[in-house]
MILUMLUM-134612 format. One record per residue: residue in three letters; x, z, y of N, C-alpha, C in turn. Coordinates in nm, 2 decimals. Example, Ala and Ser with C-alpha at 12.3 -4.5 7.8 and 13.67 -1.06 7.14 Angstrom:
% MILUMLUM-134612
r=ALA, neast=1.32, nup=0.78, nnorth=-0.57, caeast=1.23, caup=0.78, canorth=-0.45, ceast=1.32, cup=0.78, cnorth=-0.33 $
r=SER, neast=1.28, nup=0.71, nnorth=-0.22, caeast=1.37, caup=0.71, canorth=-0.11, ceast=1.29, cup=0.79, cnorth=0.00 $
END
This chain:
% MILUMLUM-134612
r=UNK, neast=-0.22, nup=1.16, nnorth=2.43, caeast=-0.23, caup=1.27, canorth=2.34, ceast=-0.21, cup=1.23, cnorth=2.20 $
r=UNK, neast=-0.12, nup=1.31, nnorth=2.18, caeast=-0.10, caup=1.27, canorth=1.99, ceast=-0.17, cup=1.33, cnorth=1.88 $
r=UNK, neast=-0.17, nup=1.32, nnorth=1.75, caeast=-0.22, caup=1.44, canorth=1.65, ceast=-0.13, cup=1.42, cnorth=1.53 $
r=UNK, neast=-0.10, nup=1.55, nnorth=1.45, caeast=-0.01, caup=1.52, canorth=1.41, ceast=-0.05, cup=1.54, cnorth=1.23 $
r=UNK, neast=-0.03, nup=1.45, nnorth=1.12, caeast=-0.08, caup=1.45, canorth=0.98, ceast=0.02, cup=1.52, cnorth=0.87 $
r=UNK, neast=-0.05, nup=1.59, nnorth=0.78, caeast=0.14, caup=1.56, canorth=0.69, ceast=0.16, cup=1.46, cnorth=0.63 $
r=UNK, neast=0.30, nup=1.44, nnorth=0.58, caeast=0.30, caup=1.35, canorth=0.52, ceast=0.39, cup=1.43, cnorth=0.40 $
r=UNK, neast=0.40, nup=1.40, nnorth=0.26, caeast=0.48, caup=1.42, canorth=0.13, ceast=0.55, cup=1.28, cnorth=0.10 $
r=UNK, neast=0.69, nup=1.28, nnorth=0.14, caeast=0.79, caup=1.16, canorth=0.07, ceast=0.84, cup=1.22, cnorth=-0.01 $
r=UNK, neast=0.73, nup=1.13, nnorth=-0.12, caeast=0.86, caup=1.12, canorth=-0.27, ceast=0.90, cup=1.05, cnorth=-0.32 $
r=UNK, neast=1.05, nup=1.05, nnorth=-0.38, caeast=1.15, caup=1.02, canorth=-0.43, ceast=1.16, cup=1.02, cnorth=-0.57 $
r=UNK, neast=1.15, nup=0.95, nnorth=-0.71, caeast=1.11, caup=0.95, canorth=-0.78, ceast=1.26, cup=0.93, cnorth=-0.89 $
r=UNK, neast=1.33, nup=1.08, nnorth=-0.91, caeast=1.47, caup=0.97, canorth=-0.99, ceast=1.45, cup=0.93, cnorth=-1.09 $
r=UNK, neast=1.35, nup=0.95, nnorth=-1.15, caeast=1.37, caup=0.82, canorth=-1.30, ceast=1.29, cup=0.71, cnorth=-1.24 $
r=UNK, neast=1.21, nup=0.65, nnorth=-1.18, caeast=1.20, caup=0.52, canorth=-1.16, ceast=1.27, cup=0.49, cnorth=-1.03 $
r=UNK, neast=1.33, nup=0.59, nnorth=-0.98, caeast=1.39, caup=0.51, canorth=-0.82, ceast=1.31, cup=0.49, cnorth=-0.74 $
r=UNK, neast=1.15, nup=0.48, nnorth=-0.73, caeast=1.09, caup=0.49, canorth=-0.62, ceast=1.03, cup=0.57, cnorth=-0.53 $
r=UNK, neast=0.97, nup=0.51, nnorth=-0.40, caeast=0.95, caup=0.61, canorth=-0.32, ceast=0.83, cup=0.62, cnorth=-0.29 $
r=UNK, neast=0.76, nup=0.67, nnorth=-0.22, caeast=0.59, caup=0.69, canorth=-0.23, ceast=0.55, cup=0.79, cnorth=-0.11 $
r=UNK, neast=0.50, nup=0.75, nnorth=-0.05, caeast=0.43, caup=0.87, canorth=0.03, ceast=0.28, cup=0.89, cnorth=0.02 $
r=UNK, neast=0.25, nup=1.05, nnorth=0.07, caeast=0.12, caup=1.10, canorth=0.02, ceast=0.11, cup=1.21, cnorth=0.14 $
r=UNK, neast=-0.04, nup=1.20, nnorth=0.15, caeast=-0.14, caup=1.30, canorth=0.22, ceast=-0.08, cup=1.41, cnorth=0.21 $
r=UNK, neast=-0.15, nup=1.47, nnorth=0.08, caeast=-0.19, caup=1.56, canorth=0.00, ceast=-0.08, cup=1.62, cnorth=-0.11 $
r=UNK, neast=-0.09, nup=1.72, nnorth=-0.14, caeast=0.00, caup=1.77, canorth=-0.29, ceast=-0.12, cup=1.74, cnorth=-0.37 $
r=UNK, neast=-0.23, nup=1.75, nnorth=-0.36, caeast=-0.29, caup=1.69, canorth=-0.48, ceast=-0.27, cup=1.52, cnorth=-0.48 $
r=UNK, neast=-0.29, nup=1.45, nnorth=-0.40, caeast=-0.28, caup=1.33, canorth=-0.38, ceast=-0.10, cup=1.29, cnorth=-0.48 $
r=UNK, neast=-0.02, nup=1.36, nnorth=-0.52, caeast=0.08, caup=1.32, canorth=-0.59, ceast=0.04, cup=1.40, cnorth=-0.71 $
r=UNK, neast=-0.02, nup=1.47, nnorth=-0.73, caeast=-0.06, caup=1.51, canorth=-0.88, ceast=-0.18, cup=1.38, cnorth=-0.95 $
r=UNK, neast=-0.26, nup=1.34, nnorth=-0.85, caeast=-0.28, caup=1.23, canorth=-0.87, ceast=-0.25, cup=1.10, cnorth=-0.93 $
r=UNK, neast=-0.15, nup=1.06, nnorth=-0.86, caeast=-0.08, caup=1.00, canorth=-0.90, ceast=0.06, cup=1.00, cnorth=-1.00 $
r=UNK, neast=0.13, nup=1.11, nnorth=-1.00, caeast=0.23, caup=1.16, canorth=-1.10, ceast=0.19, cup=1.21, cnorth=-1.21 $
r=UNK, neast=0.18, nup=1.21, nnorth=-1.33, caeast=0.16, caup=1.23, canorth=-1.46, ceast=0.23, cup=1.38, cnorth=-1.48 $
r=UNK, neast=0.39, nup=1.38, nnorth=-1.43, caeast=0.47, caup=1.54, canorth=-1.46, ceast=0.58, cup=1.44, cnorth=-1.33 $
r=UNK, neast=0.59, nup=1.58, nnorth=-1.25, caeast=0.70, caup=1.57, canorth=-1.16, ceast=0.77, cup=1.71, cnorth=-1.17 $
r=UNK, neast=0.80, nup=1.78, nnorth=-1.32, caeast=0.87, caup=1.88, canorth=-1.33, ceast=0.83, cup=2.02, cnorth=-1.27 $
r=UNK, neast=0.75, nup=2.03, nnorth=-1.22, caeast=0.67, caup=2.18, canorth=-1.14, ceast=0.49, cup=2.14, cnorth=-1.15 $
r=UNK, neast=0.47, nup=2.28, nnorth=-1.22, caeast=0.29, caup=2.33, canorth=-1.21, ceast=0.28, cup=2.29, cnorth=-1.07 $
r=UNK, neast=0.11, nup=2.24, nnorth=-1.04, caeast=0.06, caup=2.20, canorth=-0.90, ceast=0.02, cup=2.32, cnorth=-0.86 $
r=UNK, neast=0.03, nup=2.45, nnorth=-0.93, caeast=0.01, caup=2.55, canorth=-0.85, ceast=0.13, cup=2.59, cnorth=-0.83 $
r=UNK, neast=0.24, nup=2.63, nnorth=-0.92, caeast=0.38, caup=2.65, canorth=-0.81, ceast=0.44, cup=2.51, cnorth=-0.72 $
r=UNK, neast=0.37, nup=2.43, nnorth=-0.67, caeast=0.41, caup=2.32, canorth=-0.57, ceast=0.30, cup=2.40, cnorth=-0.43 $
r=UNK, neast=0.20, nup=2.45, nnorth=-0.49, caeast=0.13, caup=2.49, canorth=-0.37, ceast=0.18, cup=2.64, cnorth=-0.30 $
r=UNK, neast=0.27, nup=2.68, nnorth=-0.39, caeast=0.32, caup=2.80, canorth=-0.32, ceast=0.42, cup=2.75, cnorth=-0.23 $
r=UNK, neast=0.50, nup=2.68, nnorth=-0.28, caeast=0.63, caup=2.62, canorth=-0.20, ceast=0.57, cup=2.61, cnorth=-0.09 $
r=UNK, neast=0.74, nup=2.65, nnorth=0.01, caeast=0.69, caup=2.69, canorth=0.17, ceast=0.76, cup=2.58, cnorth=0.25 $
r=UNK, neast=0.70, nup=2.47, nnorth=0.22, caeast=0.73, caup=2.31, canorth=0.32, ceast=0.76, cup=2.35, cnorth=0.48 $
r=UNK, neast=0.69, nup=2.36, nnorth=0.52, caeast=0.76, caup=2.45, canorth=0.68, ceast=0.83, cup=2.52, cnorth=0.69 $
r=UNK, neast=0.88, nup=2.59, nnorth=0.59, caeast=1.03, caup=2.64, canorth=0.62, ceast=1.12, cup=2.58, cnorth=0.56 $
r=UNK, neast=1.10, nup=2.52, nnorth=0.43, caeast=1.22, caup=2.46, canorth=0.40, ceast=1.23, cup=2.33, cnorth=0.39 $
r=UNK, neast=1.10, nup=2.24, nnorth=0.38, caeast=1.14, caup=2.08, canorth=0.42, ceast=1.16, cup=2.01, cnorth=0.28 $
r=UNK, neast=1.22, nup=2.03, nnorth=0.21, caeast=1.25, caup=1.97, canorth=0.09, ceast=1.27, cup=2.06, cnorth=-0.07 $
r=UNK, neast=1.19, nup=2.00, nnorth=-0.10, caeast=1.19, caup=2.06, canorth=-0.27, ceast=1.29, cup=1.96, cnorth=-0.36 $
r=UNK, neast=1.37, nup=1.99, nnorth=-0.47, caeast=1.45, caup=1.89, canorth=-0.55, ceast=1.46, cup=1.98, cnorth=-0.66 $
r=UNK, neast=1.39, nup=1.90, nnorth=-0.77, caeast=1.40, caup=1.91, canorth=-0.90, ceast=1.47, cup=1.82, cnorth=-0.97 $
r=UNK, neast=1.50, nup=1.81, nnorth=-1.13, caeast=1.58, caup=1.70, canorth=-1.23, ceast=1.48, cup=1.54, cnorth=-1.22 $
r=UNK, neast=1.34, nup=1.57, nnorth=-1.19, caeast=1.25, caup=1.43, canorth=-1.17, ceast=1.22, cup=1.41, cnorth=-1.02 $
r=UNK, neast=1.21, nup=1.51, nnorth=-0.94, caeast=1.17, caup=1.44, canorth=-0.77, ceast=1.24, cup=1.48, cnorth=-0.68 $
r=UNK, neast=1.24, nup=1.43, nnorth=-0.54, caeast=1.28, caup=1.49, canorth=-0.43, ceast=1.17, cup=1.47, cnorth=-0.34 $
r=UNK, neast=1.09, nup=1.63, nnorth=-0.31, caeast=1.00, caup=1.57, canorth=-0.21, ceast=1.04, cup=1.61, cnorth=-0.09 $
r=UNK, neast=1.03, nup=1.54, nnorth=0.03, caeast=1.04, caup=1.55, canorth=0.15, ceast=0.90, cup=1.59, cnorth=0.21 $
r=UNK, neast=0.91, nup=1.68, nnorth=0.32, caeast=0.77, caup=1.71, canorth=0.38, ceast=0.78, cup=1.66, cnorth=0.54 $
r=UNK, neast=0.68, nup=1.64, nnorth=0.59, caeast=0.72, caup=1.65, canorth=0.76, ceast=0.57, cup=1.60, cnorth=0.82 $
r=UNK, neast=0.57, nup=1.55, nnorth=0.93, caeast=0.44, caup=1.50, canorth=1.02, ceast=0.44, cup=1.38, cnorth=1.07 $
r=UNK, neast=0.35, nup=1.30, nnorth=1.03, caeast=0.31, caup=1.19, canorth=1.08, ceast=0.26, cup=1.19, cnorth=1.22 $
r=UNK, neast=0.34, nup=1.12, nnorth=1.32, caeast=0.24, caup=1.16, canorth=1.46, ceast=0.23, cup=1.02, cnorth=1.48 $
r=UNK, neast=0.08, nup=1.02, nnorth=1.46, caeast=-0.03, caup=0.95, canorth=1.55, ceast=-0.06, cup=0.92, cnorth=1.70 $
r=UNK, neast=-0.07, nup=0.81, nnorth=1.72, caeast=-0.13, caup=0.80, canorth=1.90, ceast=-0.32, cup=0.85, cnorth=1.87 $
r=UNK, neast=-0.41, nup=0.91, nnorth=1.90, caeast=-0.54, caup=0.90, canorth=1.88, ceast=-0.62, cup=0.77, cnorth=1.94 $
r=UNK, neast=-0.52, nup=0.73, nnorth=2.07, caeast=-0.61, caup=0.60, canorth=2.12, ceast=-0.47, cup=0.51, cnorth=2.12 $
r=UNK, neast=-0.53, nup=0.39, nnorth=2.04, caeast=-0.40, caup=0.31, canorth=2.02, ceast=-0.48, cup=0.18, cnorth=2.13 $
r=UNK, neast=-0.41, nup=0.13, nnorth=2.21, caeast=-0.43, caup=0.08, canorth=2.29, ceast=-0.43, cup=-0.11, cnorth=2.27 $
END
């Protein structure tokens, strides 16, 4: 049996790097300004469209699938 987490990859085009996160707060966190209010990030509809891209990020959304009993 699996379970499945989100995950948030982001792509950072002024430093080039990449980062993954829990949470949309968990990158407000950490990001200072990635170009969008954290409340218009919380509207955005990641299950339907997968990817957000602005002039500072690209975030990727999707599921981390977990084993529950790793052997």
């Amino acid at each position: 049996m699996s379970t499945q987490m989100k995950i948030y990859h982001v792509y950072s085009k002024r430093s080039k790097e990449h980062k993954y996160f829990g949470s949309i707060k968990a990158i407000y966190d950490y990001y200072e300004n990635i170009g969008i209010s954290r409340y218009a990030m919380y509207r955005f509809d990641f299950k339907k469209n997968r990817v957000f891209e602005n002039d500072e990020v690209i975030i990727r959304f999707d599921y981390l699938v977990r084993s529950k009993n790793v052997n």
